[in-house]
N, C-alpha and C positions, 0 to 999 in steps of 0.2 A: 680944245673945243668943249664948250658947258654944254648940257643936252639942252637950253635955248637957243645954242651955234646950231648943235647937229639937225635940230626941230627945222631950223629957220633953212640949213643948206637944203634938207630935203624939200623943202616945201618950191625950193629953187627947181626940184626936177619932177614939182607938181604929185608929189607924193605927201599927202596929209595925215601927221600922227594924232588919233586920239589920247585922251586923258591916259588911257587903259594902258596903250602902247607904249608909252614914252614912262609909265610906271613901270611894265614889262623891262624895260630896258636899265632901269634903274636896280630895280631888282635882280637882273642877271649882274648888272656891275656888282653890287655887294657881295654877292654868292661866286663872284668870280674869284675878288679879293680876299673874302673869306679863305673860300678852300686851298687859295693859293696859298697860304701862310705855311701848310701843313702839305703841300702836291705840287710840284712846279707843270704849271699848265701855262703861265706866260711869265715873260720878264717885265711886261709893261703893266701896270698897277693904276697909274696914276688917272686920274677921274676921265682929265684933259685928253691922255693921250688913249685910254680903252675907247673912248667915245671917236676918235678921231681914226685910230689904226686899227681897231678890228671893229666896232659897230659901222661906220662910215663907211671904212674899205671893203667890207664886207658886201655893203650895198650898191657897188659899184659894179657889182656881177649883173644889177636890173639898169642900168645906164649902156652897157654893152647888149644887153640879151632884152630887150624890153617888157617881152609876153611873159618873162617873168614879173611884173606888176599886176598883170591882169587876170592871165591862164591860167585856171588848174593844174598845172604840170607835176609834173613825178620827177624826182629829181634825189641823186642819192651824192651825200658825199662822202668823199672816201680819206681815212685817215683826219678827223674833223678835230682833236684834239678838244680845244676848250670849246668846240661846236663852232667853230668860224668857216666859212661863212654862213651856214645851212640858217642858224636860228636865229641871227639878226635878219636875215633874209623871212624865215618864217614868220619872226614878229611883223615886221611890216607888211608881208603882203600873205593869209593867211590862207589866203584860198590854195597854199603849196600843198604839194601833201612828200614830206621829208621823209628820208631815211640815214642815218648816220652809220656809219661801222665805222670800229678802231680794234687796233688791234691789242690795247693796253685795258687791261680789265678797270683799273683805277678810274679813267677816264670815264671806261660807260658807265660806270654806278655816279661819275657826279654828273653826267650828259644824263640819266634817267631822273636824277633827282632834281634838274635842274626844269628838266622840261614839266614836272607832275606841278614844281611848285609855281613854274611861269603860265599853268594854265593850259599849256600848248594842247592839240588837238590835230590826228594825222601825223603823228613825227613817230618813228619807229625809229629804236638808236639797238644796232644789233654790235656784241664782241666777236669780231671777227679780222681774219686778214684779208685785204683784198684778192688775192692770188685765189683761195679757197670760194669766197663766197662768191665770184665772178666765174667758177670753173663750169665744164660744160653743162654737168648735170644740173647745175643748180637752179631752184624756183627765181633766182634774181638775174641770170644770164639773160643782158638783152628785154629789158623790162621797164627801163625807164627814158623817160624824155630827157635827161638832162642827168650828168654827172660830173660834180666838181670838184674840186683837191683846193688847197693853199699850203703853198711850202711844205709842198710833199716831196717830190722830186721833180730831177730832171723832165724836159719834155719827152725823151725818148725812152725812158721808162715810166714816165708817169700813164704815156699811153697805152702800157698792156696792163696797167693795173687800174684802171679806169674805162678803156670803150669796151670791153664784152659788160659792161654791164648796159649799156645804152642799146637801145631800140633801132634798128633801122629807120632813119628819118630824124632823128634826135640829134643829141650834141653835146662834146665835150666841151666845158668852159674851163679855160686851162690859164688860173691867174699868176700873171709873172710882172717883174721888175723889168729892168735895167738889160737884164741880160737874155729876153725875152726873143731878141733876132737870132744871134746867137742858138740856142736853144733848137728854132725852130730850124733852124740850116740843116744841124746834125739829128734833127726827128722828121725829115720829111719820108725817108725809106719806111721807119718803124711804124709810123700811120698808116701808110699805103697797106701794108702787111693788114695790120689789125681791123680793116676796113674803113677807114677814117680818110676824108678829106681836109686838108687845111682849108680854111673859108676866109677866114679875117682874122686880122690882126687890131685889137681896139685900144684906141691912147686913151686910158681917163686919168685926172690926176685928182688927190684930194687938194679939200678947200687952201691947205698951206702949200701947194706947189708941190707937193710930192709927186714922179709919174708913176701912173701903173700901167700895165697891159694888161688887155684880157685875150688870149687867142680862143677861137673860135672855131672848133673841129668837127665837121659835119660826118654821122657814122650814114655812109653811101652805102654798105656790104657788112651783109655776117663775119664777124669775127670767126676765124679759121679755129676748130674744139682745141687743137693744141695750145693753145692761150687763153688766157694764162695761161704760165710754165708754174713749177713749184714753187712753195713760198723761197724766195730769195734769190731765184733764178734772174728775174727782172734786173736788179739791181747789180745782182754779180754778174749778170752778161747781156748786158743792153744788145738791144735787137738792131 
């Protein structure tokens, strides 16, 4: 995908990039491949396929969730790595107002350098683990509209490390593959727990036939203070 494919597929879901934008986008590819040379932040490099599997896919989160084109939303994601999807999302629809955490220091210094030099505005990129900055006490517990992961985990741990930070009335967007039914079978208990309802399940595929899912977890209820559990709890002992 050339960014005149990726220009032309968006314009297909009625979303219009200016000159600025599609610079923006150009500029994060270089500073992607850059830093990669020297930080393994992806395996995928190539023009074609950055523009196709993580800028594209990325924006496949406003085809499933719409009001993120439009709405001011708060929207935090967790574990963002090379910032997917938060800041492809951010270039395009700017009125977001982002937050990122990770838990690898390397990462947030090229996520803050990336965003100073993309111009960005509203994007807060914090070093942290989710278990921590999602705990009860914290100023971010239950704070935002919207919280997303990609190839973070499982759904049944993805969910305690992601809905204490969402708002009552919000939503986890919880992007999956192939294995996306699956997933949700063995996480319908763990949501229920952390106050989360299952909502939808959404098929998008990119432009080449690839499918993705996006599930859709509406937070109905306060997350119980015991959740998060400590950092690595989640993982070592899925709920």
């Amino acid at each position: 995908m050339t960014p005149e494919e990726f220009a032309a597929a968006l314009r297909e879901h009625h979303v219009e990039l200016s000159a600025q934008q599609m610079a923006q986008y150009q500029q994060y590819y270089q500073r992607l491949v850059a830093v990669n040379e020297h930080m393994n932040l992806t395996a995928i490099t190539a023009m074609n396929e950055v523009y196709l599997k993580h800028f594209y896919d990325s924006l496949t989160l406003a085809w499933a969730y719409p009001a993120l084109q439009t709405e001011p939303l708060r929207m935090i994601d967790v574990g963002a790595g090379a910032g997917f999807p938060s800041l492809p999302l951010k270039i395009a629809f700017p009125q977001l107002e982002i937050t990122i955490i990770d838990a690898l220091n390397k990462r947030i210094n090229f996520l803050r350098e990336l965003v100073s030099e993309l111009g960005l505005e509203g994007v807060h990129v914090e070093h942290a683990r989710a278990e921590e900055f999602g705990g009860k006490t914290s100023p971010a517990r239950e704070k935002y509209d919207l919280v997303t992961a990609r190839a973070l985990a499982r759904l049944n741990v993805l969910g305690e490390l992601t809905l204490p930070f969402v708002k009552k009335g919000g939503a986890l967007l919880a992007m999956k593959g192939s294995q996306a039914d699956d997933e949700l079978a063995e996480a319908n208990q763990a949501i229920t727990i952390l106050g989360g309802k299952i909502a939808e399940q959404i098929d998008v595929s990119l432009p080449n036939g690839d499918p993705r899912s996006v599930i859709i977890i509406n937070k109905v209820k306060n997350t119980p203070n015991k959740y998060p559990r400590k950092p690595g709890d989640p993982v070592r002992k899925p709920l």
